[in-house]
C-alpha positions in Angstrom: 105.0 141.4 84.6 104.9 140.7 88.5 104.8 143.4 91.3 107.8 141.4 93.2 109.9 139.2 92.0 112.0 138.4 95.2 110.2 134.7 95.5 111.1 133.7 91.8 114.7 135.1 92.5 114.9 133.0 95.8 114.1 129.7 94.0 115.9 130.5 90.9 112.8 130.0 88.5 110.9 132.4 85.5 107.6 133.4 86.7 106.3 131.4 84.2 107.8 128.3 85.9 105.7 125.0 86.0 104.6 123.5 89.3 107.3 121.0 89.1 109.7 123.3 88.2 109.1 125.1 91.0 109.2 122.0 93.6 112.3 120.8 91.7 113.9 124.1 92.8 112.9 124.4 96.2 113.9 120.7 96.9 117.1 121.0 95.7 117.6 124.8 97.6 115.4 123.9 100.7 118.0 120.9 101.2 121.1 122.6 101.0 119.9 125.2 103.4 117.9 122.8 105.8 119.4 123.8 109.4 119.7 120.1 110.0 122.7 120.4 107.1 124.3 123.7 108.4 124.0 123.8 112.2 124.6 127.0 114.3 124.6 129.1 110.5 122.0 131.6 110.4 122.3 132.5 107.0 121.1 128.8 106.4 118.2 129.0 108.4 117.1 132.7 107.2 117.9 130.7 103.3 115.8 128.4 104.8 112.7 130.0 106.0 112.6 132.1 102.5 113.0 129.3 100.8 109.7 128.2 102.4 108.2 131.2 102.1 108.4 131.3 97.9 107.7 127.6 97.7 104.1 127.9 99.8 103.2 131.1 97.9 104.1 129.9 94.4 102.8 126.5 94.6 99.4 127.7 95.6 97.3 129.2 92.4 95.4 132.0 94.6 98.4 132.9 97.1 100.2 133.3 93.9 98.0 135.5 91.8 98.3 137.8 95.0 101.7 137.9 95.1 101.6 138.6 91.4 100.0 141.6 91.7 100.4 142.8 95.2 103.5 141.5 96.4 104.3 139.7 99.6 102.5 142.2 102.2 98.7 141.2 100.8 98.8 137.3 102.1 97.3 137.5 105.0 99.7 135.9 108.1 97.2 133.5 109.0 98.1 131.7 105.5 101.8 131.5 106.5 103.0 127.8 107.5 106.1 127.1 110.0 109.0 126.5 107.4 110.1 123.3 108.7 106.0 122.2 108.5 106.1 123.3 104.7 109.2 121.0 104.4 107.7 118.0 106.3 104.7 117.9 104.9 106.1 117.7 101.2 109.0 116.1 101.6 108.6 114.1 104.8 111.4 114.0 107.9 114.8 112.1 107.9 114.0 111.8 111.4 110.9 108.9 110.4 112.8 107.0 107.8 112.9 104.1 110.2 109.0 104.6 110.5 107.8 105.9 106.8 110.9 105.3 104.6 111.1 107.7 101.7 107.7 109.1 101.0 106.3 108.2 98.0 105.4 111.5 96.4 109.2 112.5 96.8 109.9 109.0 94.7 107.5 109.1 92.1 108.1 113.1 91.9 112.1 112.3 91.3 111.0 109.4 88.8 108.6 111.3 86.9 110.6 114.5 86.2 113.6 111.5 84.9 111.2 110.6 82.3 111.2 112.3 78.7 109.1 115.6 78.8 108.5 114.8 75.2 106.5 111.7 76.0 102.6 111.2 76.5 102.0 112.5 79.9 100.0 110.0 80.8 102.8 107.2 79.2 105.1 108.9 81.8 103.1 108.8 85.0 102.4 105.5 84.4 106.3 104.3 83.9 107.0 106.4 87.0 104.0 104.7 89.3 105.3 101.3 88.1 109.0 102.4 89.2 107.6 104.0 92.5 105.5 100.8 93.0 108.6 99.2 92.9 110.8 100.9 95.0 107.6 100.8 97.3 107.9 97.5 98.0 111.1 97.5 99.2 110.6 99.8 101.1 108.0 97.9 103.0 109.6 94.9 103.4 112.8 97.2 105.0 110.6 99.0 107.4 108.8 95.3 108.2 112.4 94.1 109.2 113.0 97.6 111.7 109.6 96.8 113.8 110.2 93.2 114.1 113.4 94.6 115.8 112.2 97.5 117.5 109.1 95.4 119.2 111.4 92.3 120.0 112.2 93.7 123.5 108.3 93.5 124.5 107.7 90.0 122.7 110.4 88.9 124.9 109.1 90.8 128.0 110.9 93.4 129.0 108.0 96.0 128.8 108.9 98.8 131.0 112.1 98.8 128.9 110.3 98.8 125.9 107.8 101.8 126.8 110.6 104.2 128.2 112.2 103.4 124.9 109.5 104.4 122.8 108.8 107.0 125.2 112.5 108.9 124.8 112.0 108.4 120.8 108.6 109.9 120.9 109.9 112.8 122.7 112.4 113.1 120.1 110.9 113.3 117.2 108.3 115.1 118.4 110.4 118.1 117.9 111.4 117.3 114.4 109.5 118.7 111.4 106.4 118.3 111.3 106.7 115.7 114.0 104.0 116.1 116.2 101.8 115.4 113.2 103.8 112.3 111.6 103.6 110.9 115.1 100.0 111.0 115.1 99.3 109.6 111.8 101.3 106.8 112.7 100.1 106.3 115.8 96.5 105.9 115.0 97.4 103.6 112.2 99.0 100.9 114.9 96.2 101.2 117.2 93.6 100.4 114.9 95.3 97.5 113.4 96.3 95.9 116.8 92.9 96.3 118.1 92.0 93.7 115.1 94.1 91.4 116.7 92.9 92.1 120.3 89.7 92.6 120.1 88.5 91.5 117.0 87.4 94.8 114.8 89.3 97.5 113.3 88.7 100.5 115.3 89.6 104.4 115.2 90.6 106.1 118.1 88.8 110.1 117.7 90.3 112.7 119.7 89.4 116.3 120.2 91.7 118.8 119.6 94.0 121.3 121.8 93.7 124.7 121.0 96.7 126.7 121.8 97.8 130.1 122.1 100.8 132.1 121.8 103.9 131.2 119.5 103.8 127.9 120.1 99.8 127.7 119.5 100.9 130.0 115.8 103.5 127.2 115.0 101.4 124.0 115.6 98.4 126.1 113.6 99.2 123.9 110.4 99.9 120.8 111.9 96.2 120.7 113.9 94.9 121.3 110.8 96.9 118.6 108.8 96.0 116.4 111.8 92.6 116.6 111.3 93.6 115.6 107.7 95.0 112.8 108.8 91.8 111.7 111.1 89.9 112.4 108.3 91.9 110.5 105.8 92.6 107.7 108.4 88.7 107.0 108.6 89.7 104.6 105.8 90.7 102.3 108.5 87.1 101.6 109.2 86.9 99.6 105.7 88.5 96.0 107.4 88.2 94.1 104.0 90.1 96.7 102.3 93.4 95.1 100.4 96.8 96.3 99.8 96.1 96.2 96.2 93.6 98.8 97.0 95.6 100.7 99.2 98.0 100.9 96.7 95.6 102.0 94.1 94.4 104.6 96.0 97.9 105.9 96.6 98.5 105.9 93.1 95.0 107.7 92.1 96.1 110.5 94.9 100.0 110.8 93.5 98.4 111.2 89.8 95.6 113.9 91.6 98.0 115.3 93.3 99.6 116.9 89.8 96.8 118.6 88.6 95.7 120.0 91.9 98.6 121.2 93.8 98.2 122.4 97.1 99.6 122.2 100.7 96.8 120.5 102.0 96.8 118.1 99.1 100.4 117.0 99.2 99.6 116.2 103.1 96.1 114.0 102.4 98.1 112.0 99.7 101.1 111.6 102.5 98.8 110.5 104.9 97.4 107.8 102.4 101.2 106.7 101.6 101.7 106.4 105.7 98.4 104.6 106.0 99.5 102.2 103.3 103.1 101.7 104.8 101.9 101.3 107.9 99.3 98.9 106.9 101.4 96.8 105.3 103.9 96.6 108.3 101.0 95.7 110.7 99.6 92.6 108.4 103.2 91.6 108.2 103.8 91.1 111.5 100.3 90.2 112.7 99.9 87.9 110.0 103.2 85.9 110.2 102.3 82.1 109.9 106.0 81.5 111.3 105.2 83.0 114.8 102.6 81.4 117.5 99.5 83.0 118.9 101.3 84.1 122.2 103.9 85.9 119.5 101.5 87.3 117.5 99.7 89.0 120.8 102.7 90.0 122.0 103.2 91.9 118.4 99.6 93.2 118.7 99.9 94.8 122.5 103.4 95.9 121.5 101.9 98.1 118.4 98.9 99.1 120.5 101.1 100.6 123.4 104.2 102.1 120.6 100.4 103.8 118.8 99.5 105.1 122.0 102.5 106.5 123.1 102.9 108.2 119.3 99.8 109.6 120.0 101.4 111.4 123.0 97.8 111.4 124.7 97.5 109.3 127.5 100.1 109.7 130.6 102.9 109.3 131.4 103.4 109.6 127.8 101.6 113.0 127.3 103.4 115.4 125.5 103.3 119.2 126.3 103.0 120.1 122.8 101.0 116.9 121.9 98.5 118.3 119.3 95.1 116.6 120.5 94.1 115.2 124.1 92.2 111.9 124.7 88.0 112.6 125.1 87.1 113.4 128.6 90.2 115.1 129.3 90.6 118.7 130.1 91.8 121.1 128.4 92.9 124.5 130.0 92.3 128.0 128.4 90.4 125.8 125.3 88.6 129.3 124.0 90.6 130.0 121.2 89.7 128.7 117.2 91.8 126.5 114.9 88.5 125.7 112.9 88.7 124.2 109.7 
């Protein structure tokens, strides 16, 4: 028996429901009601928020064992995550599928729960990596093709163009889910791997973080904290002899993890991994391309440096008001508050 049942009831699940089960739900719920889907319908976005809400709380072992026996009113606000964060962060942004493609925890999730539940567990995971793995490289060949593309305009040197383009779609989805946060990732990502090409050495840019207050500050809580995921995660950058086979195998390591250890803050380290692999693989690609000259292939290089840095959001004219970190040396008003870890 469970105090409150209200969060089971939203997702449609037993309270004995599985972790996928419960992920299963909410995906299938969450995007029906997702506000993008049913614009100017409230009842949508309240679905939406509670829909959130039950996922965060059920998902997570201890948040859940409260709930069990206390009810909603014992988690502490501070635990809370902005809905359309919760969504982000598990099942990445439509907005980015030019940028990230399909995440690959939503792919190997949808393969895995295909699979016979009758089967070896481990015989399943496997046939679902090796489907994901698949699918994976596809996708990074697609997303190869887009930045070809969407960097042309520099390579053929119209760079003020190219910046105030990058520019208006930074400030665009900077306002999506979790998209303050996705920008970042990415953005550090390109900067380290042009700098290979410019300068020689793979290199990290650090930043220190904006502390905010007010609403805003309470809805950009979890993605300063999944950004300093992402810096932490990203420090894999510094390893320059590290292959895509590797990359890959960590990605698959963290998607099988990620199964027996479900948690908000896991689901975003293993989507950072996936990005960083993406990403990666997008960068060698194009800085690697034995069919373009050197002038081309530096071209490429400033072109990713300057779309990194203006994902970033840190250095003007392409600082964002909301940006979630600031470059070192730069002030920061009112920067008493705490967003530790």
């Amino acid at each position: 028996m469970v105090r409150d049942s209200a969060f089971y009831d939203i997702l449609g699940i037993d309270v004995e429901a599985s972790n996928i089960e419960i992920k299963k739900a909410y995906y299938q719920k969450a995007a029906e009601a997702h506000p993008d889907q049913n614009p100017g319908d409230p009842k949508a976005a309240e679905d939406f928020i509670a829909l959130a809400e039950a996922f965060q709380v059920l998902m997570d072992p201890e948040k859940r064992g409260w709930y069990n026996k206390h009810g909603k009113l014992c988690i502490p606000q501070d635990y809370w995550l902005h809905s359309h964060s919760v969504y982000g962060m598990v099942y990445g942004n439509e907005c980015f599928k030019d940028y990230i493609g399909e995440l690959a925890l939503t792919t190997f999730s949808f393969f895995l729960e295909m699979e016979e539940e009758t089967e070896d567990p481990e015989v399943r995971k496997k046939r679902a990596w090796e489907t994901t793995q698949a699918l994976l490289k596809e996708r990074h060949e697609k997303l190869t093709e887009i930045m070809i593309d969407r960097i042309q305009p520099y390579v053929d040197g119209h760079m003020d163009e190219f910046e105030k383009a990058i520019d208006s779609e930074a400030r665009r989805l900077s306002t999506a889910a979790f998209g303050e946060c996705l920008l970042y990732t990415i953005g550090i990502v390109y900067i380290a791997k042009a700098a290979k090409e410019l300068k020689g050495k793979e290199e990290v840019e650090r930043a220190r973080w904006i502390k905010v207050k007010g609403p805003k500050g309470f809805e950009l809580r979890s993605q300063i904290h999944a950004a300093r995921e992402s810096e932490r995660t990203a420090g894999r950058l510094d390893r320059p002899n590290m292959s895509q086979a590797h990359r890959e195998e960590d990605l698959r390591e963290n998607l099988f993890s990620h199964l027996d250890n479900w948690r908000i803050d896991n689901t975003w380290s293993t989507n950072v991994i996936d990005i960083e692999t993406s990403a990666s693989y997008i960068c060698k690609a194009l800085l690697n391309d034995s069919s373009a000259s050197k002038d081309i292939l530096k071209f490429r290089a400033e072109a990713l440096d300057k779309l990194g840095k203006i994902f970033k959001g840190t250095s003007p004219p392409f600082h964002r008001e909301y940006s979630i970190c600031l470059e070192d040396g730069q002030e920061i008003e009112n920067d008493d508050s705490d967003f530790s870890d």
